[in-house]
N, C-alpha and C positions, 0 to 999 in steps of 0.2 A: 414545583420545587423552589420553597427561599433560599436561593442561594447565598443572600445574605446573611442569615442564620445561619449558615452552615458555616460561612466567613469568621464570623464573629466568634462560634464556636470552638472551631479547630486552627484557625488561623488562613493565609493565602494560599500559601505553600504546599501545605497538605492537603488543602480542596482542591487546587490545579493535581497532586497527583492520584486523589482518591475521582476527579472525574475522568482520569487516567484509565485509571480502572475498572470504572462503570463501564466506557468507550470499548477498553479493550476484551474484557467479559463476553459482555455481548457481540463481538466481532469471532472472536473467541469460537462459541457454541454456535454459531452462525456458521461463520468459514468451515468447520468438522463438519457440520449436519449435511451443508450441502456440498463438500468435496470443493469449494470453491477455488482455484488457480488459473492464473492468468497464463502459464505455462502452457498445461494441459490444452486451452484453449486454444493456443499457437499453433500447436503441434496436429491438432484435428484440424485446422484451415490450412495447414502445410500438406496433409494428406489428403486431402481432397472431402473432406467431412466436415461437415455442421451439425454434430452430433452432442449427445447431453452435456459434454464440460462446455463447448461453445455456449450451447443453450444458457447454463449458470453465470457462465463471466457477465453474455450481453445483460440476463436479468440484474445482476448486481450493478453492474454499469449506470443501465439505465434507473433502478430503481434510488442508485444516491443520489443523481443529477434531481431527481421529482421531486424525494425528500427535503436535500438541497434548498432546490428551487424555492420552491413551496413555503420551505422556514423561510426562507428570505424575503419575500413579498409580503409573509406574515409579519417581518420586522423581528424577529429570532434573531439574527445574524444580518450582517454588511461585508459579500466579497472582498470589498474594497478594502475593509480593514485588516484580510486574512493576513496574516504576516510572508506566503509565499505571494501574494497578489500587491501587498505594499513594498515588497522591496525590488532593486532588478533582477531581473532574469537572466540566464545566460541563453542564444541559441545553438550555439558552437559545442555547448557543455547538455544543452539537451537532445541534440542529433549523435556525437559523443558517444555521451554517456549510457544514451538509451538505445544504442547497438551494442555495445557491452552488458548492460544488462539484460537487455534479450536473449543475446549469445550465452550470458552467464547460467540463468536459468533454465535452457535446455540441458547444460552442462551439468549442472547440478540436480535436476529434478523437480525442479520446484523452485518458483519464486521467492523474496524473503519471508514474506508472510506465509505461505505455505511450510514454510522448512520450522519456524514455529512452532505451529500449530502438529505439524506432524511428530514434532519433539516431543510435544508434549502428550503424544499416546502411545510412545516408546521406541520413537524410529532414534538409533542412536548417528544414522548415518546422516541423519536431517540434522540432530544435537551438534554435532562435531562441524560441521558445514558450516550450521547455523553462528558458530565460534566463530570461526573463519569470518563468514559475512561481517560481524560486529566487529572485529578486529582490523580489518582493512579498511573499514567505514570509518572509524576513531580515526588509524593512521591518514587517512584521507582528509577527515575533516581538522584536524588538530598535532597532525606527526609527519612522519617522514615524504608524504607522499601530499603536502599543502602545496609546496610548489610547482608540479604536476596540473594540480586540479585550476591554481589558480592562472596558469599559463594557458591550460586548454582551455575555460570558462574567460579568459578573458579575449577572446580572438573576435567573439560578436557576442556585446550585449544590449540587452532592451535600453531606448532611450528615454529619456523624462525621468530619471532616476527610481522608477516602479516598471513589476510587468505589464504584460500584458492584457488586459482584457479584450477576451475574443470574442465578444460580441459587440460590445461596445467599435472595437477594431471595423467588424464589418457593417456597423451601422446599424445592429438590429434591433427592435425592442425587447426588455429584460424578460420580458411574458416569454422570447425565442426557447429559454433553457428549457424553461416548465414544458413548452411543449414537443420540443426536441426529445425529450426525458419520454415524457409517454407516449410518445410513436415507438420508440426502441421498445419503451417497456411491451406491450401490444406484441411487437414482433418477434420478443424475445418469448413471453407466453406462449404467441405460437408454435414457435421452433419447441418449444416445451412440450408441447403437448403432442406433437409430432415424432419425438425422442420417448413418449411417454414416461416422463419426469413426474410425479405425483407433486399430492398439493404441499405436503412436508416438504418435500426438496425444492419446490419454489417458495414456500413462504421462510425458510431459511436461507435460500440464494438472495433475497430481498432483504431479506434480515443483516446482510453482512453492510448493504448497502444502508441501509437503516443506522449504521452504528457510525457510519461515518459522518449523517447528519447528527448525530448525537454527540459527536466533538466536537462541531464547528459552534452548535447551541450552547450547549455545556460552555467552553473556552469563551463564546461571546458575550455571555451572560453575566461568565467571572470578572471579565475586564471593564464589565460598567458598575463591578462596585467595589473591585479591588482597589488600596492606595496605588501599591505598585504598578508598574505595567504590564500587562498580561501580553503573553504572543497569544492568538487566535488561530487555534491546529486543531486538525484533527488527525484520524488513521495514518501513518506513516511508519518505514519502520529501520529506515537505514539512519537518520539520525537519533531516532529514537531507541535503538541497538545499541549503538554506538553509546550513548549517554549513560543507558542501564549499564552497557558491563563499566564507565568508569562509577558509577554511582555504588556497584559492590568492588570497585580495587581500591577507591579513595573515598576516604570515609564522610569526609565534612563535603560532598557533590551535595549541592542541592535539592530539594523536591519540586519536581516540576511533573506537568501533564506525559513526560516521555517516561518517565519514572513507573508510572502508575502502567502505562500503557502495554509495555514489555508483557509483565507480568499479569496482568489481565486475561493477557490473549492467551498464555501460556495454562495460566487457571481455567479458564473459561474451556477450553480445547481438552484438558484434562477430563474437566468433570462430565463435558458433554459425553468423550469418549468411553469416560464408565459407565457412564449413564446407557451408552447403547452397545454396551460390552466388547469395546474395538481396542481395548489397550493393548499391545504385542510388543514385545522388545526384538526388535530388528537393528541388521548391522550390514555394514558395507559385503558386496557381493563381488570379494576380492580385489585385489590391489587397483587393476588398473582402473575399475569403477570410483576408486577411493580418492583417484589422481583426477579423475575427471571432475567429481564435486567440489576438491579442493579448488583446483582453476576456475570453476564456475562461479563458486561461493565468493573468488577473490575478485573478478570481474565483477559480480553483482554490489557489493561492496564498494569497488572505486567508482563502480560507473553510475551507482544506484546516488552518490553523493554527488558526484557531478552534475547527474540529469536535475538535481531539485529535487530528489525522491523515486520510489521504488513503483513498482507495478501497483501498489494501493496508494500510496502518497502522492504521485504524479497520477497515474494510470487511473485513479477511480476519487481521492480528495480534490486533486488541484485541477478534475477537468471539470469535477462537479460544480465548482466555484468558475469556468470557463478562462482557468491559467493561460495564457497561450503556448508558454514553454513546455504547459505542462502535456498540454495537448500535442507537440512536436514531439516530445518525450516518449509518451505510449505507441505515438505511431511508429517511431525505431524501435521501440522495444519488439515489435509485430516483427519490424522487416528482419530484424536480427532473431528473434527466434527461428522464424521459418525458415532462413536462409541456414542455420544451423544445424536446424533437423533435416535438413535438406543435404547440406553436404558431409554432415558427419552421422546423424544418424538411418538417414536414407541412403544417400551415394554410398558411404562408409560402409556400413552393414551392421552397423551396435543394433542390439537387440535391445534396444529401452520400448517399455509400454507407454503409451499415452496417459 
């Protein structure tokens, strides 16, 4: 791909948000095919199972870190340049925030990118949530609730005025990630085929993981021929929510890679879903189910901008690039899901499905 051509063509602006939307597309039909959530996941290691959504997450996990990797050694991309890896970190805001959003998306059903993606094949109770999510994200990053985040984010941050790199942190060499990446991948094929997961549902669980090397590329690529300065992102979706709905309430928002992103995944998730006949319009299953996604959506939302990112932006982009906060982050997100389906959906007695 010239990406310079395409530069020259359309302009910065609208290339950072049309490879927005390539990223998100592809994440998109990806996520749908293979049921992928980090939720789901949770909730099967809370019950005592390593069963097929565990199987998908670890393959998606494992398969960005390779891809990842992999462009990186190729010279594709420089972690170092990623814009969550070149600024500080918080870890106060990523232990935080990512027991909130742990807690949030058992509450809700689904992580943010799940709520998404399931919007987008007719679930209205993911739609409306999904609201929710992006609107306490904005308030959080930009409104009522900045001086909250920046009170709690600032109790312990990373020093040197950048995060963390956790590897570099423990002294390993960079070859560590790549091969970190395909042990998990290996073990997650196992569990796969143990689950008997076919090769469509692995090679789309992999596929999700794939799209998030496809922004770090794409965004890295832009910023060595763009004038301006490019942020270097990929997959994320609590600032990138957050950005879309003010990008359709205020009309002169800018076009940027979160722009393109949103919507992407929304399309991409759509058309997958027609394509394999799963569109269904669904609604809340009564009030008090409706009060628990709103709480959930709202937690995932503050906590998701706190931590530095959501279950795909922390959880699967920034561990890929070996963030350290971001890697503190997914680990609460775990402890707080399971402790939630534990005392409210298991001790409690809610009847929620896995």
């Amino acid at each position: 791909m010239d990406i310079l051509a395409i530069v020259e063509r359309i302009g910065e602006a609208p290339t950072a948000a049309l490879f927005g939307l390539i990223t998100g597309m592809i994440f998109g039909i990806a996520a749908q095919r293979s049921n992928f959530c980090l939720r789901a996941a949770t909730v099967e290691f809370a019950r005592g199972q390593i069963g097929p959504r565990m199987s998908i997450w670890l393959l998606t996990f494992s398969t960005a870190m390779v891809w990842v990797q992999g462009a990186q050694m190729l010279g594709l991309m420089r972690a170092e340049d990623a814009r969550m890896m070149a600024v500080p970190g918080t870890w106060s805001g990523a232990i935080i925030g990512g027991l909130l959003f742990g807690m949030g998306m058992v509450l809700a059903r689904g992580c943010s990118g799940r709520l998404l993606v399931l919007a987008a094949t007719g679930n209205l109770r993911s739609l409306v949530s999904g609201l929710v999510f992006a609107v306490v994200a904005q308030m959080t990053l930009g409104g009522w609730l900045v001086p909250v985040r920046e009170a709690i984010s600032g109790l312990w941050i990373t020093s040197g005025g950048t995060n963390v790199d956790a590897l570099a942190a423990l002294h390993l060499p960079q070859a560590t990630g790549l091969v970190l990446g395909l042990v998990l991948a290996v073990l997650a094929i196992y569990l796969s085929k143990k689950n008997e997961l076919g090769p469509r549902k692995l090679f789309m669980a992999s596929g999700v993981g794939f799209a998030v090397a496809v922004g770090w590329v794409l965004t890295f690529g832009l910023s060595q021929v763009a004038f301006e300065p490019v942020q270097i992102e990929s997959a994320t979706f609590t600032g990138p929510s957050a950005h879309t709905l003010m990008f359709f309430l205020v009309p002169d928002t800018v076009l940027e890679f979160d722009i393109g992103l949103v919507p992407g995944v929304f399309l991409g998730a759509f058309l997958a879903a027609a394509w394999g006949g799963e569109l269904k319009a669904q609604g809340f299953e009564g009030a008090g189910n409706m009060q628990r996604a709103m709480i959930g959506a709202a937690a995932m939302g503050f906590g998701g901008m706190l931590a530095g990112g959501c279950a795909i932006g922390a959880g699967v982009t920034g561990t890929s690039i070996f963030v350290g906060t971001a890697w503190v982050a997914l680990t609460c997100m775990w402890i707080g899901a399971v402790a939630t389906d534990y005392l409210v959906d298991q001790k409690g007695g809610a009847a929620v499905t896995v």
